[in-house]
C-alpha positions as CSV (number, residue, x, y, z in Angstrom):
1,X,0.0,0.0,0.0
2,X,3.1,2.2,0.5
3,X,4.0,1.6,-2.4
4,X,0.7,2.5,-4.0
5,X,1.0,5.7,-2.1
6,X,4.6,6.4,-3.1
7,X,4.1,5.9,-6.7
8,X,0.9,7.9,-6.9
9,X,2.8,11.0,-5.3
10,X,5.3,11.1,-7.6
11,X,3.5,10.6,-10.7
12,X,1.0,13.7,-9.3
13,X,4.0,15.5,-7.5
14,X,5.3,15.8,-11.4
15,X,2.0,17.0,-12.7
16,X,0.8,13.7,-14.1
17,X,-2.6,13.4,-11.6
18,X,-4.7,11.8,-14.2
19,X,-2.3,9.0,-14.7
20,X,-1.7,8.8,-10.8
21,X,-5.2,8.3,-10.3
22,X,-5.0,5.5,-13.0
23,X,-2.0,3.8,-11.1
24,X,-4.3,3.6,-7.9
25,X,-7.1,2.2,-9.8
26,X,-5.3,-0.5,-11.6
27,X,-4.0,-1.4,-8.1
28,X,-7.3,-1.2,-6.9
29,X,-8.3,-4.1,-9.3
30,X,-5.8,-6.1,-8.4
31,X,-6.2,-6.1,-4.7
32,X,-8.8,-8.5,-3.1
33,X,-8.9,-6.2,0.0
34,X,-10.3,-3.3,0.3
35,X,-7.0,-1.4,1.6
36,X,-6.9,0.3,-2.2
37,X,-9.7,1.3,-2.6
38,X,-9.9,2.8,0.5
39,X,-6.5,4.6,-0.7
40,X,-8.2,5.3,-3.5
41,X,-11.5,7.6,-1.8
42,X,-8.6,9.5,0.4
43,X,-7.1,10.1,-2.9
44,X,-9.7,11.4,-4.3
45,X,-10.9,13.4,-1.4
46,X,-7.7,15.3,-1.0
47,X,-7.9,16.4,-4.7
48,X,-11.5,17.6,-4.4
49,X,-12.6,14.9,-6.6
50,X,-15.9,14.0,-4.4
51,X,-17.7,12.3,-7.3
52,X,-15.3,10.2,-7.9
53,X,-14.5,9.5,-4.3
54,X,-18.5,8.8,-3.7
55,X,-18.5,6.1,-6.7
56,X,-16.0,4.4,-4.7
57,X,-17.2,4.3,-1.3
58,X,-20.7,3.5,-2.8
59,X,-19.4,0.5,-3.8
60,X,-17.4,-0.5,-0.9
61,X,-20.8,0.3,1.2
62,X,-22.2,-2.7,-1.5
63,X,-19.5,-4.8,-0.5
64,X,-19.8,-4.2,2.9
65,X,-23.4,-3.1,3.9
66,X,-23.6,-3.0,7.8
67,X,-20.0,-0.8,7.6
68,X,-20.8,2.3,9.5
69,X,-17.5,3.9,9.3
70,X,-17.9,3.9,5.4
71,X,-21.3,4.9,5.5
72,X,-20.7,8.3,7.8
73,X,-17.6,8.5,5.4
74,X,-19.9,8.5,2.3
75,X,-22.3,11.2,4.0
76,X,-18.9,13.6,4.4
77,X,-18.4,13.5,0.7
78,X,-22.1,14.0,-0.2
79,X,-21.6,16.9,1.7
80,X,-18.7,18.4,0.3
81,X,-19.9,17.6,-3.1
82,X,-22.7,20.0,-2.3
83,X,-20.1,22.4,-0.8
84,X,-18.5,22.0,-4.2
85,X,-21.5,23.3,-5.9
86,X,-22.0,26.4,-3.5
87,X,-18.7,28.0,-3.7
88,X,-19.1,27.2,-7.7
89,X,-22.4,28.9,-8.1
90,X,-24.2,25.9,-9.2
91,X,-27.8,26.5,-7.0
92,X,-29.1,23.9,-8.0
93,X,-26.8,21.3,-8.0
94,X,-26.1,22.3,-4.6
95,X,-29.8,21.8,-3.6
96,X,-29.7,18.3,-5.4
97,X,-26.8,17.5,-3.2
98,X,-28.2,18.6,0.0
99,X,-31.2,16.7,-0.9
100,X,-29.0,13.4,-1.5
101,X,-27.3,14.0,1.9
102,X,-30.6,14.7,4.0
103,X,-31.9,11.5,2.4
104,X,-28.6,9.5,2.5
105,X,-28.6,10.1,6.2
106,X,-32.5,8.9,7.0
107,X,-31.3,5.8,5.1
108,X,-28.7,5.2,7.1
109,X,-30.2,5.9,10.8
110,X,-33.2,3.6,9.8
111,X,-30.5,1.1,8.7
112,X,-28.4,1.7,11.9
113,X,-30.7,3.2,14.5
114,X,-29.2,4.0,17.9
């Protein structure tokens, strides 16, 4: 996983992101944990790439359904995706967003009540 890391800093560190991002997700594939992928939704979270990062914890909720950790994780990106859309302008995407979180949330309390 270091290595994962290691190579996906250098290859962004000299302005390659999109291919560092591809690096991770080939890894991804390959690893039958979910170590890389989780990798992979840090990733994409500390490059502001929230859609991205949601597709992946969406599936790793799939995989792994009664995970509450991934599941408050995935509510923290809906909500910065609908941060994203604020600071952009983008109204409406933003009210879209804060829709998907309000209702992403009742989901998961009914799922996970305590």
């Amino acid at each position: 996983l270091e290595l994962v890391r290691a190579r996906f800093s250098l290859l962004r560190d000299s302005g390659r992101v999109d291919e560092a991002f591809a690096s991770v997700e080939e890894s991804a594939k390959a690893d039958p944990t979910d170590r890389t992928r989780r990798l992979l939704v840090d990733l994409y979270r500390d490059e502001q790439r929230y859609d991205r990062a949601e597709a992946v914890v969406g599936s790793l909720i799939e995989a792994r359904p009664t995970d509450q950790t991934l599941k408050a994780v995935h509510v923290g990106l809906l909500a910065s995706l609908a941060s994203q859309a604020r600071e952009s302008g983008e109204v409406e995407a933003a009210r879209a967003a804060d829709a998907k979180v309000e209702s992403t949330l009742a989901t998961y309390r009914k799922q996970h009540p305590q």
